[in-house]
C-alpha positions, 0 to 999 in steps of 0.5 A: 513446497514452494507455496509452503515457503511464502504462505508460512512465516519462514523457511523453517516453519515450512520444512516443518509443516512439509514434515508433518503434513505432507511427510517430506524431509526436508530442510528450511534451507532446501525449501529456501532455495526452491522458493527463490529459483522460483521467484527468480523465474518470475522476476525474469517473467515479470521484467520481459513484461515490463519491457514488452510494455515499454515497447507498446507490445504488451497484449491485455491477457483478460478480455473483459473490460472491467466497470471500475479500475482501481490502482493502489500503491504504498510502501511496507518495510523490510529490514536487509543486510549486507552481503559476502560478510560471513556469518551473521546480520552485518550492516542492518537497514530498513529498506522500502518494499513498494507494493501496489494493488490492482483491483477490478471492482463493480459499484453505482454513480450517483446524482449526488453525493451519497454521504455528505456527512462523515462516517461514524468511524472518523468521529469517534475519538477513541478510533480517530486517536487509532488511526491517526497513531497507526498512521503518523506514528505519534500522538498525545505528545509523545515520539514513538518509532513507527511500525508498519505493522502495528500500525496496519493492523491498528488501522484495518482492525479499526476500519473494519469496525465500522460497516462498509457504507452502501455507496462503497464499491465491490471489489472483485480481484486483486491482484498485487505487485511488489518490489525492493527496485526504485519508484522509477522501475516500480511504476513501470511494473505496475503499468504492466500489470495494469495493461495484461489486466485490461484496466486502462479499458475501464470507463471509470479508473482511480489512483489512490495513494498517499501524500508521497511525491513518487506515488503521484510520480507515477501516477502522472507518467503511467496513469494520467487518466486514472483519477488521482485521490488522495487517501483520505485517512492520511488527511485525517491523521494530519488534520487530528495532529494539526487540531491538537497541537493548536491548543486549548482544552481538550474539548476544544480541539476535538471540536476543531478536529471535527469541524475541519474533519467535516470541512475535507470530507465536504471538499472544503479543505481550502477553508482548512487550510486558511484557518492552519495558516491563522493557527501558525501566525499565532504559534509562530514559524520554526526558524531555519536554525532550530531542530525541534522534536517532531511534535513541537506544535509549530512543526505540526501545524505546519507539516500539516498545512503543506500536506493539504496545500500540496495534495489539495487538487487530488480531495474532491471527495464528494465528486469521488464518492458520486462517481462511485469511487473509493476514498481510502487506501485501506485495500493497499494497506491490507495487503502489506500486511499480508506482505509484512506476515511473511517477509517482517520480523524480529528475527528476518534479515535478508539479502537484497536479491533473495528478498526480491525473489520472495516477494515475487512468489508471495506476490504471486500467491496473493494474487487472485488469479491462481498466478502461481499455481499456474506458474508452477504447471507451465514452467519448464520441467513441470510434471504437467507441462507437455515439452518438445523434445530439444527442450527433453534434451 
């Protein structure tokens, strides 16, 4: 019933394939409530882990020591209401779930870089349109509303086109975690799940995020020896914007594009970040009194610029790519979406502690490792648990 609850878009269509399926009546409400007791036991789990880690006696529960250890973390969307207010959606807002993937992975270093060169899939204009839209949520000078998951699909679907160059490494488990708390209790998580998987014994680790300052907030706290990268797709979308709003034909600024494309790629963002400051002299600063639309070129070119300026240290790609390390945060995005299957929609408003709950078990059923299945045989009262006779009692 439980995995029934999370695997499904909803609580309904749950109780409905329990009927079918499996002959059990039962209500979407009933499997509600089971479903989030049972997070609210791993909510409990997760966060005596995390403070058995805070005290340093947090043991690792894999033995092996995997070859490479990559950490992933980005943000999804999920739309809340408020509580105690009767009947009905009262005081809806977009809240950010923060999801991480952890992931042991198995690939080769290099004595060079092993493509010095861009991939086919980020110069051709029809897919670099695509991912930049899915990334930055605007394109061709038109404002759109971003949303996360059109924009992850968008992504995925036109990475997956592509096949995976032979440098890229093999992933072998994941698994996830996922929360509504504050960055400063998520990176906590993360370490955690990072110590019981043995990760910080690999001899070759990344971070990968995007340009978010509270992903390299953690990174620098909870993973300092990890290798931070920074996810090479958001530089692109940045670097596609910046080429467009410079102006010209349109053939000159998929020319540009391609050409500072080439230059990140290559490690040469500094050389991109001189030619956006000689693009904003012409254009001119926005000025502190103006609120310009969020394509106004000026604004572009600029937010771009920063982006680079501030990430810069974090895109030696080629010194990535030789150590056998991946670029892009597409693992990460691919399991928001899985996150945003069960936990987005139209329809879905949710309670702050019901939704923490949900995205436990849904964290835990993603996960590689049969972590719920194995949560539910060894909780108290289960069928399959042998119980001392005061906890019978």
């Amino acid at each position: 019933m439980v995995t029934a609850g999370v695997a499904l878009t909803s609580f309904e269509t749950a109780a409905k394939g329990l009927g079918v399926l499996a002959e059990i009546e039962i209500s979407g409400r009933h499997v509600g409530r089971m479903t989030e007791e049972i997070g609210a036991e791993m909510v409990r789990a997760r966060d005596e882990r995390v403070e058995e880690h805070r005290h340093l006696r947090l043991k690792p529960r894999v033995e092996t020591v995997p070859p490479l250890a990559v950490v992933e973390v980005d943000g999804g969307r999920v739309h809340t209401r408020a509580a105690d207010c009767g009947a009905g959606v009262h005081e809806p807002s977009w809240r950010e779930s923060k999801v991480a993937n952890l992931l042991t992975m198995a690939g080769e270093t290099f004595a060079a870089d092993p493509q010095p060169e861009p991939p086919a899939a980020f110069t051709n204009a029809e897919r670099v349109a695509a991912l930049a839209r899915g990334i930055k949520g605007f394109s061709a000078g038109k404002e759109a509303e971003t949303d996360a998951v059109s924009g992850d699909v968008e992504k995925e679907e036109t990475l997956a086109e592509e096949p995976s160059p032979a440098w890229q490494p093999e992933r072998l488990v994941r698994t996830c975690v996922a929360t509504m708390r504050d960055s400063e209790a998520f990176g906590a998580m993360v370490a955690a799940e990072a110590q019981e998987r043995n990760l910080y014994a690999a001899l070759r680790r990344a971070f990968i995020a995007d340009g978010s300052k509270y992903n390299w907030s953690i990174q620098q706290r909870w993973f300092r020896d990890f290798v931070p990268i920074n996810d090479f797709v958001h530089v692109l979308s940045y670097v596609y914007e910046a080429a467009q709003a410079a102006g010209g034909t349109a053939q000159e600024s998929w020319q540009r594009y391609q050409t500072w494309l080439r230059a990140c790629w290559q490690g040469r963002v500094t050389e991109v970040i001189a030619a956006l400051a000689e693009v904003q002299a012409r254009l001119g600063e926005v000025q502190p009194d103006e609120s310009p639309p969020a394509t106004d070129p000026r604004l572009v070119v600029a937010q771009a610029r920063t982006y680079l300026q501030n990430n810069q240290t974090r895109m030696d790609y080629p010194r990535y790519r030789q150590q056998g390390l991946p670029i892009t945060s597409a693992l990460v995005e691919s399991v928001i979406k899985e996150f945003n299957y069960r936990v987005k929609g139209s329809e879905k408003f949710w309670l702050e502690k019901g939704v923490e709950e949900v995205l436990q078990v849904r964290a835990a059923y993603l996960c590689e490792d049969d972590r719920l299945a194995k949560h539910l045989a060894q909780r108290p009262g289960s069928p399959y648990r042998r119980r001392s006779r005061r906890q019978a009692a």
